[in-house]
C-alpha positions as MATLAB code, in Angstrom:
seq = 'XXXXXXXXXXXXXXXXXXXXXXXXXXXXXXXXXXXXXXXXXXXXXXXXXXXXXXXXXXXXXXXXXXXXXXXXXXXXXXXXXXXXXXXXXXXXXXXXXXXXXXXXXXXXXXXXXXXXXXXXXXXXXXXXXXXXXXXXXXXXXXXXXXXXXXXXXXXXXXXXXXXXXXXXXXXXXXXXXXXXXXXXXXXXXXXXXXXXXXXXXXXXXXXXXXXXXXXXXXXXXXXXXXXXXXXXXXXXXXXXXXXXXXX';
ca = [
       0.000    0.000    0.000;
       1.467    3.592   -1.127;
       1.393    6.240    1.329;
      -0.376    9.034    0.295;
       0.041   12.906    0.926;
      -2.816   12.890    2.966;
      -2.121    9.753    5.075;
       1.544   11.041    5.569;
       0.464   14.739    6.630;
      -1.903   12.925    9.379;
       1.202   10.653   11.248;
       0.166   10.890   14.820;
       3.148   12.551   15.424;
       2.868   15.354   12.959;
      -0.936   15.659   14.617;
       0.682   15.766   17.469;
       3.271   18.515   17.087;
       0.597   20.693   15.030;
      -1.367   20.952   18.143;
       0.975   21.483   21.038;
       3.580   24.237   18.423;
       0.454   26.291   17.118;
      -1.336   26.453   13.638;
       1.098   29.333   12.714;
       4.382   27.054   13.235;
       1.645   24.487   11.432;
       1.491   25.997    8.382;
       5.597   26.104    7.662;
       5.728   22.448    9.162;
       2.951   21.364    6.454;
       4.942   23.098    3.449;
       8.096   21.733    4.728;
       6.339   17.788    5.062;
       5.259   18.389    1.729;
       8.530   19.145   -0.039;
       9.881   16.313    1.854;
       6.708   14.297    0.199;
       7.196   15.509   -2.969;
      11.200   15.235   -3.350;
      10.542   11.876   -2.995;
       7.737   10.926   -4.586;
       9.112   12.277   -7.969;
       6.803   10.129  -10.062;
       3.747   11.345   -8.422;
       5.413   15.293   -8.565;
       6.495   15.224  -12.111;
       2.494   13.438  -13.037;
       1.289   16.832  -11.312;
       3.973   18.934  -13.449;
       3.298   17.579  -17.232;
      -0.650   17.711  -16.267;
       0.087   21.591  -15.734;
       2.179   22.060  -18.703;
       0.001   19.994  -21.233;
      -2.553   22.204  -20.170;
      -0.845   25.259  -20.941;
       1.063   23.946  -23.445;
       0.034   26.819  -26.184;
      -1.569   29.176  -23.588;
       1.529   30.440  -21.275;
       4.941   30.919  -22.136;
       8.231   28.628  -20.089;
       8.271   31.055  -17.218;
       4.422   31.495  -16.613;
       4.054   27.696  -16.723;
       6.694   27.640  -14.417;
       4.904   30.105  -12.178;
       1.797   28.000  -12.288;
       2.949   24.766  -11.018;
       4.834   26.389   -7.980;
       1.205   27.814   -7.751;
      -0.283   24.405   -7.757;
       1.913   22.844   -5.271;
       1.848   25.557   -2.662;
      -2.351   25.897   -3.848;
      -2.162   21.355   -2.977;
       0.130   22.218    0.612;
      -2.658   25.246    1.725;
      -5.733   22.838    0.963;
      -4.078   20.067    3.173;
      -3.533   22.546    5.806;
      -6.610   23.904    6.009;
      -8.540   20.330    6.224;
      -6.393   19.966    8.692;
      -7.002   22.753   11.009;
     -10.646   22.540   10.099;
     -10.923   19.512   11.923;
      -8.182   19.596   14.330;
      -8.748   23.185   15.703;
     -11.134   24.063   18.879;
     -14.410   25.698   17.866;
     -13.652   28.943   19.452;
     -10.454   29.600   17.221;
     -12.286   28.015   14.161;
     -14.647   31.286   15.437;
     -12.544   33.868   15.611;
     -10.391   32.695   12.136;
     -13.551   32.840   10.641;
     -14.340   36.585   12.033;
     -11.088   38.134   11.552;
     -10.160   36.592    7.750;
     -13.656   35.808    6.088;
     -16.352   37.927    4.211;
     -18.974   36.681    3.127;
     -20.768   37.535   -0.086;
     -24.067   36.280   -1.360;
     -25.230   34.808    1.545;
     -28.987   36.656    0.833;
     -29.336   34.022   -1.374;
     -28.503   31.332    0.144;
     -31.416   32.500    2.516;
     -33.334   34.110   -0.406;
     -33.857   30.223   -1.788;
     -34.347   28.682    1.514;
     -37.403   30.812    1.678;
     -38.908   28.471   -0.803;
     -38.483   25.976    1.407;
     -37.256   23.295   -1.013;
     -33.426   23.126    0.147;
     -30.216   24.404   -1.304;
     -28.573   22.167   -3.104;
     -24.863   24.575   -3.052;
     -22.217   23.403   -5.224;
     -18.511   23.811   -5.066;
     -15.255   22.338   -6.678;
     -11.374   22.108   -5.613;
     -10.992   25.755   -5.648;
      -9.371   27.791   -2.747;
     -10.432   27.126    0.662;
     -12.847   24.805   -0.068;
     -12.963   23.118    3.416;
     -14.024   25.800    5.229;
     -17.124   26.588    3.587;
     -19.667   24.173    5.857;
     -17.865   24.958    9.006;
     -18.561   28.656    8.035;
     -22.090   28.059    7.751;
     -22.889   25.736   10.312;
     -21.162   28.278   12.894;
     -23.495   30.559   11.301;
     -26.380   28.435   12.394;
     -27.444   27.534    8.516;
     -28.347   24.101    8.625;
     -25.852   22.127    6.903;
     -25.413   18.740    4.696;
     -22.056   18.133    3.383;
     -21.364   14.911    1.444;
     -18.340   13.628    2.567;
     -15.796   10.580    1.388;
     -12.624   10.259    3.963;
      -9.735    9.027    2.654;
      -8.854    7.608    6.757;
     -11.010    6.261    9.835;
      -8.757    8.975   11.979;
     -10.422   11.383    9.732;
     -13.483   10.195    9.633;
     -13.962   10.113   13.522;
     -12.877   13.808   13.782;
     -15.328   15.159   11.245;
     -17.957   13.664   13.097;
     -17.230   15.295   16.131;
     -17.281   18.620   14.686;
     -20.151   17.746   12.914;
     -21.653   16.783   16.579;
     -20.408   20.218   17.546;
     -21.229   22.698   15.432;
     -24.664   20.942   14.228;
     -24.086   20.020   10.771;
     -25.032   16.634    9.013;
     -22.396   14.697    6.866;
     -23.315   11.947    4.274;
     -20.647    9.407    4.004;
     -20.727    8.192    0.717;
     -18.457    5.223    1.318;
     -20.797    4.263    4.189;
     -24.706    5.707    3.283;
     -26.716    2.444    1.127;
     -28.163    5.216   -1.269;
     -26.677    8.870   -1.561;
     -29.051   10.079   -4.134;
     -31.754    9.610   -1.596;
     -30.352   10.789    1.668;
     -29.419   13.772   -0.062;
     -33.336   14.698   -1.515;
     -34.523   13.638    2.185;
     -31.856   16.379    3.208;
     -33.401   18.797    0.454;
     -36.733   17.837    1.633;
     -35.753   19.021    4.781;
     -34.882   22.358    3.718;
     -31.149   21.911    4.378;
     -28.369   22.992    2.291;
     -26.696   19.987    1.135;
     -22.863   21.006   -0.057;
     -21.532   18.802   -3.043;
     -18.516   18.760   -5.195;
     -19.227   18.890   -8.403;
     -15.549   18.251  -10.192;
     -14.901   14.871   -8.526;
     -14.936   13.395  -11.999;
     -14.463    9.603  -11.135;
     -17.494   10.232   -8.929;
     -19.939   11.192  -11.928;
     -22.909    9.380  -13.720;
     -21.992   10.377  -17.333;
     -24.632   11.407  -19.294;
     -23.172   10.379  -23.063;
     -25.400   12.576  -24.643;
     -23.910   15.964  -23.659;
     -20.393   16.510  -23.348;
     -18.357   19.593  -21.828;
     -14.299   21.248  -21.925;
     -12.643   20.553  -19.075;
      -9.239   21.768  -19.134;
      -8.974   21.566  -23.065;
     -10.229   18.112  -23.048;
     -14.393   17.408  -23.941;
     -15.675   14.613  -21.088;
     -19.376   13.789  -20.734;
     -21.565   15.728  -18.339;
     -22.607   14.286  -15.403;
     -26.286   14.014  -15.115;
     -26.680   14.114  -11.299;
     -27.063   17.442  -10.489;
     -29.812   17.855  -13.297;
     -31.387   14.760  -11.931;
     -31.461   15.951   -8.149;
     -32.787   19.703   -9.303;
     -35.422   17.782  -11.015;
     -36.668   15.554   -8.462;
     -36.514   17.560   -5.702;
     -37.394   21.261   -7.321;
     -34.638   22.442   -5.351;
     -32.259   25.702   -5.489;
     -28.741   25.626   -6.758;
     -26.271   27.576   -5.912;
     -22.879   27.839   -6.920;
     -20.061   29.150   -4.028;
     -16.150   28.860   -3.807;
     -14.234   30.232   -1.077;
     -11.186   32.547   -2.244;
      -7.897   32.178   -0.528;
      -5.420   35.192   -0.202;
      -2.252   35.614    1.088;
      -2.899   36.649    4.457;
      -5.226   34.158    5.799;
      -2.821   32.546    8.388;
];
């Protein structure tokens, strides 16, 4: 079995010195772990590298490209250390990080379409701080449905107890007999129910309609259209934005 990023980021002893040495010192340890993960794991860093550059191939010149994937390492190191102190952190400094570095726009509607009643079904996608979107709104008091697969049982146990904590309801796809349905029971409910739509292994295809993604044309996934139509729910479509001074 391969270790992965993830797995290695989560040792109980990195865990361990993340919470005693402070999420500042955290976020330096993580980017240091991962250029130790990455110097070895050449195969997996250079598959990141020519994935970037066949993208932008005839787009960017040798020194933008160049630009971009030391964006899309550091953008890989952030999102691990932000799942991390999402889950790891104490609610009252998940709080205040949330008051001092995040504002909010759009929420009206959000609470414009749960005035129908129907749910929100709110879609996002592996951009910026992704993770901290529920926690965000279940702080808030919005009531919250994320759909959820854990890549560790460590993990897994953790989410739950902030999910106990702050109030919010997590699908487990690996676990849950039928996803489609616990999710329009969740809509039903008039909860919004946060899904990721560019998990492309994860997608029904629909091989009637195709789309681009990243200069390639893959089939849409039919989901989404499926779930709007069954449960005449809202969509709405939210990413966080990271900067450079969230730490």
């Amino acid at each position: 079995m391969q270790l992965s990023l993830s797995a290695f980021l989560q040792w109980k002893v990195n865990i361990f010195l993340c919470q005693k040495l402070g999420w500042h010192f955290t976020f330096f340890y993580i980017m240091m772990l991962g250029n130790i993960y990455f110097l070895v794991k050449r195969k997996e860093k250079n598959k990141i590298k020519r994935a970037v550059q066949m993208v932008f191939e005839k787009q960017k010149g040798r020194s933008e490209k160049r630009d971009i994937i030391r964006g899309v390492f550091k953008g890989i190191l952030w999102h691990y250390y932000e799942k991390l102190f999402n889950v790891y952190s104490s609610i009252d400094k998940l709080k205040s990080f949330f008051n001092r570095h995040i504002k909010p726009d759009g929420i009206p509607v959000i609470e414009q379409e749960l005035a129908r009643g129907k749910g929100v079904l709110l879609i996002t996608g592996h951009f910026g701080g992704i993770e901290y979107i529920p926690t965000f709104l279940a702080v808030r008091r919005y009531p919250i449905t994320i759909t959820v697969k854990f890549s560790s049982s460590h993990l897994r146990k953790i989410s739950y107890n902030l999910a106990n904590k702050l109030g919010f309801k997590i699908i487990d796809t690996q676990d849950c007999p039928n996803v489609f349905k616990a999710i329009l029971q969740d809509l039903k409910e008039n909860r919004i129910v946060i899904t990721q739509c560019d998990e492309i292994e994860e997608w029904r295809p629909s091989f009637k309609e195709e789309v681009s993604f990243l200069g390639k044309y893959i089939y849409l996934d039919k989901t989404i259209n499926t779930l709007i139509r069954r449960g005449d729910t809202s969509v709405v479509f939210a990413v966080m934005h990271r900067n450079e001074n969230h730490i």
